[in-house]
C-alpha atoms as one frame of an Amber mdcrd trajectory, in Angstrom:
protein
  -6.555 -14.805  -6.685  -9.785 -13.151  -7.882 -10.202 -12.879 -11.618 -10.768
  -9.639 -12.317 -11.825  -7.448 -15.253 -11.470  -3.567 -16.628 -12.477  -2.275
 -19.494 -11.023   0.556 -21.495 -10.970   2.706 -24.645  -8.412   3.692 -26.502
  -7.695   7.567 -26.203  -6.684   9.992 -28.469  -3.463  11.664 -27.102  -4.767
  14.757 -28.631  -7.843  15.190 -26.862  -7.566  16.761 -23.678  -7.060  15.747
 -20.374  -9.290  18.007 -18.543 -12.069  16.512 -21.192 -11.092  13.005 -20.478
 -11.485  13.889 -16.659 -14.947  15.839 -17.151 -16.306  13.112 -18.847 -15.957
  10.949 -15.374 -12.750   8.968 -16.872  -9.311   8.432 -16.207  -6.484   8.887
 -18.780  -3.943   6.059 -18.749  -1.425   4.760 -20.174  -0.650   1.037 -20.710
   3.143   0.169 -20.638   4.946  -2.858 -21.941   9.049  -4.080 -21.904   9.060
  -4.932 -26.157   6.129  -2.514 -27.231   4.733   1.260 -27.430   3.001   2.016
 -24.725  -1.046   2.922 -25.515  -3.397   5.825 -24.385  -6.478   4.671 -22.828
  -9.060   5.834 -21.105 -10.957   4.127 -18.120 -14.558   4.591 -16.436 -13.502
   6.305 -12.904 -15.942   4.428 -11.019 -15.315   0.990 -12.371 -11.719   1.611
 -11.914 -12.466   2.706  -7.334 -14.367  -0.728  -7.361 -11.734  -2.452  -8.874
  -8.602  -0.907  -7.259 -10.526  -1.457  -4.027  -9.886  -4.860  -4.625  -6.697
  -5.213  -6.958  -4.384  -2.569  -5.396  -1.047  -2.885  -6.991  -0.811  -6.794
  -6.707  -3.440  -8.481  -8.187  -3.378  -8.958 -12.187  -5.743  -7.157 -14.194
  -7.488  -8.508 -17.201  -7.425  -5.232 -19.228 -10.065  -5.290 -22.477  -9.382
  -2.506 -24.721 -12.247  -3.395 -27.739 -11.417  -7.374 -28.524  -7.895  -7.229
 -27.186  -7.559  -8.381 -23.507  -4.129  -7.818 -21.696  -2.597  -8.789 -18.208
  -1.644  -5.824 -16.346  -0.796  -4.580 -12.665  -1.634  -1.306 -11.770   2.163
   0.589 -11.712   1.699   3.762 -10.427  -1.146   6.326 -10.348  -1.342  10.275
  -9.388  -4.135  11.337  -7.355  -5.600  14.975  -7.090  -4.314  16.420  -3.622
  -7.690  17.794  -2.328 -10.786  15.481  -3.303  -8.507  12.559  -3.731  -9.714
  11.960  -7.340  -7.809   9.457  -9.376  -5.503  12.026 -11.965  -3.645   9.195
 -14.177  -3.070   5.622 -14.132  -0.423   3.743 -15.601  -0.236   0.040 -16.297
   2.363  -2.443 -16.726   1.584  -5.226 -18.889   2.427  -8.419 -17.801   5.163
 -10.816 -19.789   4.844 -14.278 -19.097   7.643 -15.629 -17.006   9.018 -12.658
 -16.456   8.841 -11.258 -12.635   6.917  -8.258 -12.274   7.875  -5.535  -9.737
   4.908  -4.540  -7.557   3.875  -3.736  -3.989   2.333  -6.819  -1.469  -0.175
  -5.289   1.354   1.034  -6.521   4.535  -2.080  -8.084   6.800  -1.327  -8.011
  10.705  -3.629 -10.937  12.151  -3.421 -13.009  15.524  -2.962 -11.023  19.157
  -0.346 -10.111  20.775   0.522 -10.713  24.643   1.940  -7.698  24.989  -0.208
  -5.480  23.595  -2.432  -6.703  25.682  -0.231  -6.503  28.965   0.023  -2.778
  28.205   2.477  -2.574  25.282   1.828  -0.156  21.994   1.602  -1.773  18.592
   3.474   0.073  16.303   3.362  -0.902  12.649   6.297   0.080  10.699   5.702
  -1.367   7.044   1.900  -1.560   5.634   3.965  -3.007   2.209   6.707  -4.634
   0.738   8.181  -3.954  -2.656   8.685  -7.780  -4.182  10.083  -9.093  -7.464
   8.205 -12.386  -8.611   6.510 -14.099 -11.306   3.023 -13.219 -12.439   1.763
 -17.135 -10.998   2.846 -16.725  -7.843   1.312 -13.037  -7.165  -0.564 -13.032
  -3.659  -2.980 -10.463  -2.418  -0.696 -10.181   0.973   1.908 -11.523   2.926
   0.709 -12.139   7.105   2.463 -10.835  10.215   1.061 -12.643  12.896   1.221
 -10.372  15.885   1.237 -13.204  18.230   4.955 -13.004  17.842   5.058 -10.071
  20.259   5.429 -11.860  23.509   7.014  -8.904  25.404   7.218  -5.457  25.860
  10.358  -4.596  23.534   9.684  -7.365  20.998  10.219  -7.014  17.213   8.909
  -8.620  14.187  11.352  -8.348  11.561  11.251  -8.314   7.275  13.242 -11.630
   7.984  10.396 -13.032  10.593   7.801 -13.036   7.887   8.599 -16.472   6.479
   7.961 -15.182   3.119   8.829 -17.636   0.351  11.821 -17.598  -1.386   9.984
 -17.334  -4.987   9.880 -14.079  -3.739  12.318 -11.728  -3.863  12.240  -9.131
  -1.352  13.401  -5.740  -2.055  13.906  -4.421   1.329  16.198  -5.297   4.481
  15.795  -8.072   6.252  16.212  -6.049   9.764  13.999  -3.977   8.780  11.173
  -3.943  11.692   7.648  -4.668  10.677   5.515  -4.785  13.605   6.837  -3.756
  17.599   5.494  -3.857  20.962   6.705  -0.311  22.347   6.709   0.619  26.040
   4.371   3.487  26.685   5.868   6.370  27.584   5.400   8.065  31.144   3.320
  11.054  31.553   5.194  13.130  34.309   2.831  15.454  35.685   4.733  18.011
  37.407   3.797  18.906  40.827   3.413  22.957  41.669   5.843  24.345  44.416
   4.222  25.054  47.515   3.233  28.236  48.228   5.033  30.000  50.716   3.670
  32.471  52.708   5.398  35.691  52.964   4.733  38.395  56.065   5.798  41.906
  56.235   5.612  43.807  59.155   4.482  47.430  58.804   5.765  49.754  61.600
């Protein structure tokens, strides 16, 4: 996985967060199992490059002034209209300990049946994993190739996912599917029926 870097500054809780915002940065809020959590602040657009890359499964090398900690992003609010990030909190990484994050699902290869006429549907663009911090990937593959026929499934359980992973999800649960598409009845008008009335 890509090393990657973010910088931050340490924020003073009582400055405000409409400040922290103007100023084109992101409150945060670095959290830890043993420890206080800490107010920081990030650059907003260092933190859209990054995030672009990181998403919720890639560690973070966090420097806040000469202190550098291993994070994944944990959750984050967003502002409804524009999309702007709100808050950011981070979970700081314990060595072996698993983390809890979210894996990004990648659908590769082609499937038959899609191409025979068949709808891809996909069902699950994540999964929510437990695993240690080494053995963090940036996704898991579904290879679509797998949908021979109209009807067919991919499955959670299909995935071959390692078992270093723990999956927290079912394992019926349906990925990927090849759906019949439905028919488009057009409805034919009644015939017109002539009517004629004698007039006397």
């Amino acid at each position: 996985m890509e090393n990657l870097n973010l910088n931050a500054q340490i924020r003073n809780t009582e400055e405000k967060l409409s400040e922290v915002r103007a100023a084109k940065m992101i409150p945060a809020v670095v959290y830890w199992k043993h420890q206080e959590p800490i107010a920081i602040k990030i650059d907003n657009s260092e933190f859209i490059k990054l995030f672009r890359v990181s998403g919720e499964s890639h560690i973070i090398n966090l420097n806040i002034g000469k202190k550098s900690i291993e994070v994944l992003v944990h959750d984050f609010q967003k502002e409804p209209v524009n999309g702007d990030f709100q808050h950011i909190d981070f979970f700081a990484i314990t060595k072996g300990e698993k983390v809890h994050t979210k894996i990004h699902l990648s659908f590769v290869g082609t499937s038959k049946a899609v191409k025979e006429g068949a709808i891809l549907e996909e069902h699950i663009k994540e999964l929510d994993v437990k695993v240690l911090p080494k053995d963090l990937v940036d996704s898991f593959e579904v290879d679509l190739s797998k949908l021979v026929e109209m009807g067919d499934v991919i499955r959670v359980s299909d995935l071959g996912i390692s078992s270093k992973f723990e999956i927290i999800a079912n394992a019926d649960d349906i990925v990927a599917s090849a759906s019949k598409p439905a028919k488009v009845e057009i409805e034919e008008a009644p015939a017109a029926t002539e009517t004629t009335e004698e007039t006397k």
